[in-house]
C-alpha positions, -999 to +999 in steps of 0.1 A: +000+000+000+028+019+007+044+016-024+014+024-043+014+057-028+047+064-033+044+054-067+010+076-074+030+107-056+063+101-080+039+097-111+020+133-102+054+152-094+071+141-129+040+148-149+044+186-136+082+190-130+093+162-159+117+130-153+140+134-126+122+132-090+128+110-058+096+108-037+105+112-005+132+135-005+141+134+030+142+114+062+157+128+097+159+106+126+180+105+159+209+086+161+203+055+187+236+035+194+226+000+173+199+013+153+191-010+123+167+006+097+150+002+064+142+031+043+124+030+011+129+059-022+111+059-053+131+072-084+121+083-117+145+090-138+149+091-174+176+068-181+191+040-160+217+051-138+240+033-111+232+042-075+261+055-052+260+067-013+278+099-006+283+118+022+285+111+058+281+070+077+283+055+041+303+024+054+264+021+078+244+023+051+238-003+023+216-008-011+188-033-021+203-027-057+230-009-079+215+007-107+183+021-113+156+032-138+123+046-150+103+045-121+116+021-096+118+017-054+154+020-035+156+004-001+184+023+017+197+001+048+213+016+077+230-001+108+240+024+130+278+015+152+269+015+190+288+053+196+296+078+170+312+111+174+304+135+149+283+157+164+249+173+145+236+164+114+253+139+097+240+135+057+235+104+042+231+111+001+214+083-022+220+094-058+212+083-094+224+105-117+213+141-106+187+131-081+195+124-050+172+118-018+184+126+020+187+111+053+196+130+081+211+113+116+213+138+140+238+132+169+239+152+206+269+164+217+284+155+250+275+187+267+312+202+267+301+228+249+270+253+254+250+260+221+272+259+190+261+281+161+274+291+129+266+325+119+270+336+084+247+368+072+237+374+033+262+395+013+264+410-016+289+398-048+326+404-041+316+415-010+331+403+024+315+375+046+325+371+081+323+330+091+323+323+128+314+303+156+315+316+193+327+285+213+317+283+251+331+253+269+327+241+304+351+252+332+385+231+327+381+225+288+411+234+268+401+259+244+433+254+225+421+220+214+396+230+191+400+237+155+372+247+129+368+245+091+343+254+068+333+241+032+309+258+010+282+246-016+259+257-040+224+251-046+231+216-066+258+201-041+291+215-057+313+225-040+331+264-045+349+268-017+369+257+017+390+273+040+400+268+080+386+289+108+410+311+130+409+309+169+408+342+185+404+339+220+379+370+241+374+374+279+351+350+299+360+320+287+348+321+250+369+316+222+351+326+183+364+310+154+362+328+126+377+338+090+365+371+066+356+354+030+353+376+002+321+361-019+334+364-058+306+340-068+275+344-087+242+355-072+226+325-058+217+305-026+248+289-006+252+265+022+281+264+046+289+234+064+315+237+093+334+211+112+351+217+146+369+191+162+384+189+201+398+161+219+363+142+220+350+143+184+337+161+158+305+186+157+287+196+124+273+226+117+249+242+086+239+272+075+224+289+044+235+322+032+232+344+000+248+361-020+230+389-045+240+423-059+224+455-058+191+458-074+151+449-078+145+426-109+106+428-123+106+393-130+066+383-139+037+405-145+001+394-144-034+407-152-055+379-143-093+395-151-081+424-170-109+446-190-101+470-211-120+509-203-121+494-163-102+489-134-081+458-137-057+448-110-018+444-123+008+419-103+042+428-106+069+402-093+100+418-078+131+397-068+158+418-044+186+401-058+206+426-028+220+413+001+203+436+028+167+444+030+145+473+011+121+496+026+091+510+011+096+505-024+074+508-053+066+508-090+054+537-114+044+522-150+032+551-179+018+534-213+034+552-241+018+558-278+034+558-305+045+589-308+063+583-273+034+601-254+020+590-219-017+579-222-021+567-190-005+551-161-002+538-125+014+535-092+017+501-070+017+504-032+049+502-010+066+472-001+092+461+020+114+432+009+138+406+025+170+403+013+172+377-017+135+371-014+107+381-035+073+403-033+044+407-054+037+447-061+003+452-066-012+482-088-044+490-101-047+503-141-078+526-153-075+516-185-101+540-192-097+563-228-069+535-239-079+521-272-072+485-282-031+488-298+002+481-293+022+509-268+053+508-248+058+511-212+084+526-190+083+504-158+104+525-130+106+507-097+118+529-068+135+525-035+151+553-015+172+577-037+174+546-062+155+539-097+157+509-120+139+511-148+125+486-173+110+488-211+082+468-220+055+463-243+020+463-240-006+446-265-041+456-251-072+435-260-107+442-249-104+413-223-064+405-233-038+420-220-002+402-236+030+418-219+064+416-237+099+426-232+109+400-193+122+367-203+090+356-183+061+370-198+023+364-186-003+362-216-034+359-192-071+366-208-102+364-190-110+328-197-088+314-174-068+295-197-035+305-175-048+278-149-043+249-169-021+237-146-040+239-118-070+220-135-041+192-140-034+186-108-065+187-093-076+158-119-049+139-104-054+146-069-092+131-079-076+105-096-060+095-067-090+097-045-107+075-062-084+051-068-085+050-029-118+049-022-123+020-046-096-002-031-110+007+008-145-003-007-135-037-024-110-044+011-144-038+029-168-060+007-142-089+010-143-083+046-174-086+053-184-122+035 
């Protein structure tokens, strides 16, 4: 029954994202000295590919099979050693090609130290990143013991970059490793892993970071019920690709004839955005005394004593409105059509449900003869 699920959630996933899924992703579970345990991954994949374990406890952990293809269950066994001393979470990767599914043994520390944490904030693109990891230890630890060192990763696993941390010792018994990495990377998400080791083992640490540059990037507009001659609501999509936050910005959009004169246009309301995230501007366009055509738009989105600003194009329809000019463009008419893939998945989610309700019905008819 199990599998069937699995298998039903796998089919769903790669009929919206395409070939190349592992259903679950993840599994986290304590360490227990002894533990032996069975875990079960569903591939889909596109060609057959051999499986390999990466990471950390792969001499623990072994395979029901070596290769793998289509759509095909992996059980992953591990048998854990009665005492292990690599502290927090160790990663266990099961891979086929470029998918790989997760499981995550988290080990406690012995207690010598008090609440290990490594901090690493967002920074911009050749800018500098300051690693490091206050360490607290109990009365009589030598400090001098410990060492720290960090590797980062992108998004997809690869590594970019390693480096050791530097002890510098402060008053009170607290010692901060730490090192100043200058980020010449691209924009993007990153994960830092650290190690520190002492006389008693080894403690893992993780932490994600980002790295962007300085500026807003419209990324997706929409006009889901848009009329032309009334009030339609306009969605703009905004990325900070910065590395600090932004206060009350906004967008200004004027529609341009042809002869490069403004013929209307409209303000969003002020947002704030995270750093690296993204936020939705909302405006509001009278499109009243705009005739059905063709007309450029200046899109100028504002933040403090800043201004990027954006060309686009505008074809206008009575109940159309077709945007040109972002590499992502939303054609979106009043009939809905943009929520075809919505209407897919729900068919399948009802698919499934029925498929469910007719096996419980046929396990209770045979039940009850």
């Amino acid at each position: 029954m199990r599998l069937f699920a699995l298998l039903v959630l796998v089919f769903a996933m790669s009929g919206v994202f395409g070939a190349g899924v592992v259903v679950p992703e993840s599994y986290d579970i304590d360490f227990e000295s002894g533990l032996v345990k069975e875990f079960s991954f569903v591939f889909d994949l596109d060609r057959e590919s051999d499986l390999k374990v990466e990471g950390d406890l792969t001499e623990f952990v072994y395979l029901d099979k070596k290769r793998v293809g289509g759509v095909e269950e992996v059980t992953v066994g591990l048998r854990l050693p009665e005492s292990f001393d690599k502290f927090g979470v160790n990663e266990i990767w099961i891979s086929a090609g470029d998918v790989r599914g997760l499981i995550g043994v988290s080990v406690s520390s012995s207690g010598e130290f008090s609440n290990l944490e490594l901090d690493v904030p967002n920074v911009n693109v050749g800018g500098n990143v300051k690693f490091a990891i206050p360490v607290v230890a109990d009365a009589g630890f030598d400090l001098a013991s410990i060492e720290g060192s960090v590797v980062i990763y992108d998004k997809v696993g690869e590594r970019v970059d390693g480096f050791d941390l530097e002890p510098v010792k402060t008053p009170g018994g607290v010692m901060r490793l730490s090192y100043d990495w200058k980020a010449d990377v691209e924009v993007g998400e990153y994960v830092a892993r650290a190690e520190v080791s002492y006389g008693g083992g080894v403690i893992l640490l993780e932490e994600s970071f980002g790295v962007g540059n300085e500026e807003l990037e419209l990324q997706e507009i929409r006009a889901d019920d848009f009329e032309l001659g009334k009030v339609s609501k306009v969605e703009m999509l905004i990325e900070n690709m910065w590395g600090v936050p932004v206060s009350d910005a906004f967008i200004e959009s004027e529609v341009l004839d042809g002869s490069g004169r403004v013929v209307s246009s409209f303000k969003s309301l002020n947002y704030d955005i995270g750093a690296l995230r993204k936020e939705v501007f909302v405006s509001y366009w009278d499109s009243e005394g705009v005739s059905k055509g063709n007309y450029d738009v200046e899109v100028s989105i504002r933040y403090g004593d800043k201004s990027i600003r954006k060309s686009l194009s505008f074809e206008v329809g009575d109940d159309e409105l077709i945007v040109g000019g972002i590499d992502y463009v939303a054609s979106i008419d009043s009939s809905g059509d943009y929520n075809l893939v919505v209407i897919i998945l729900v068919v399948v989610l009802v698919v499934i449900n029925l498929v469910w309700f007719f096996m419980l019905r046929n396990k209770s008819g045979k039940s009850g003869k």
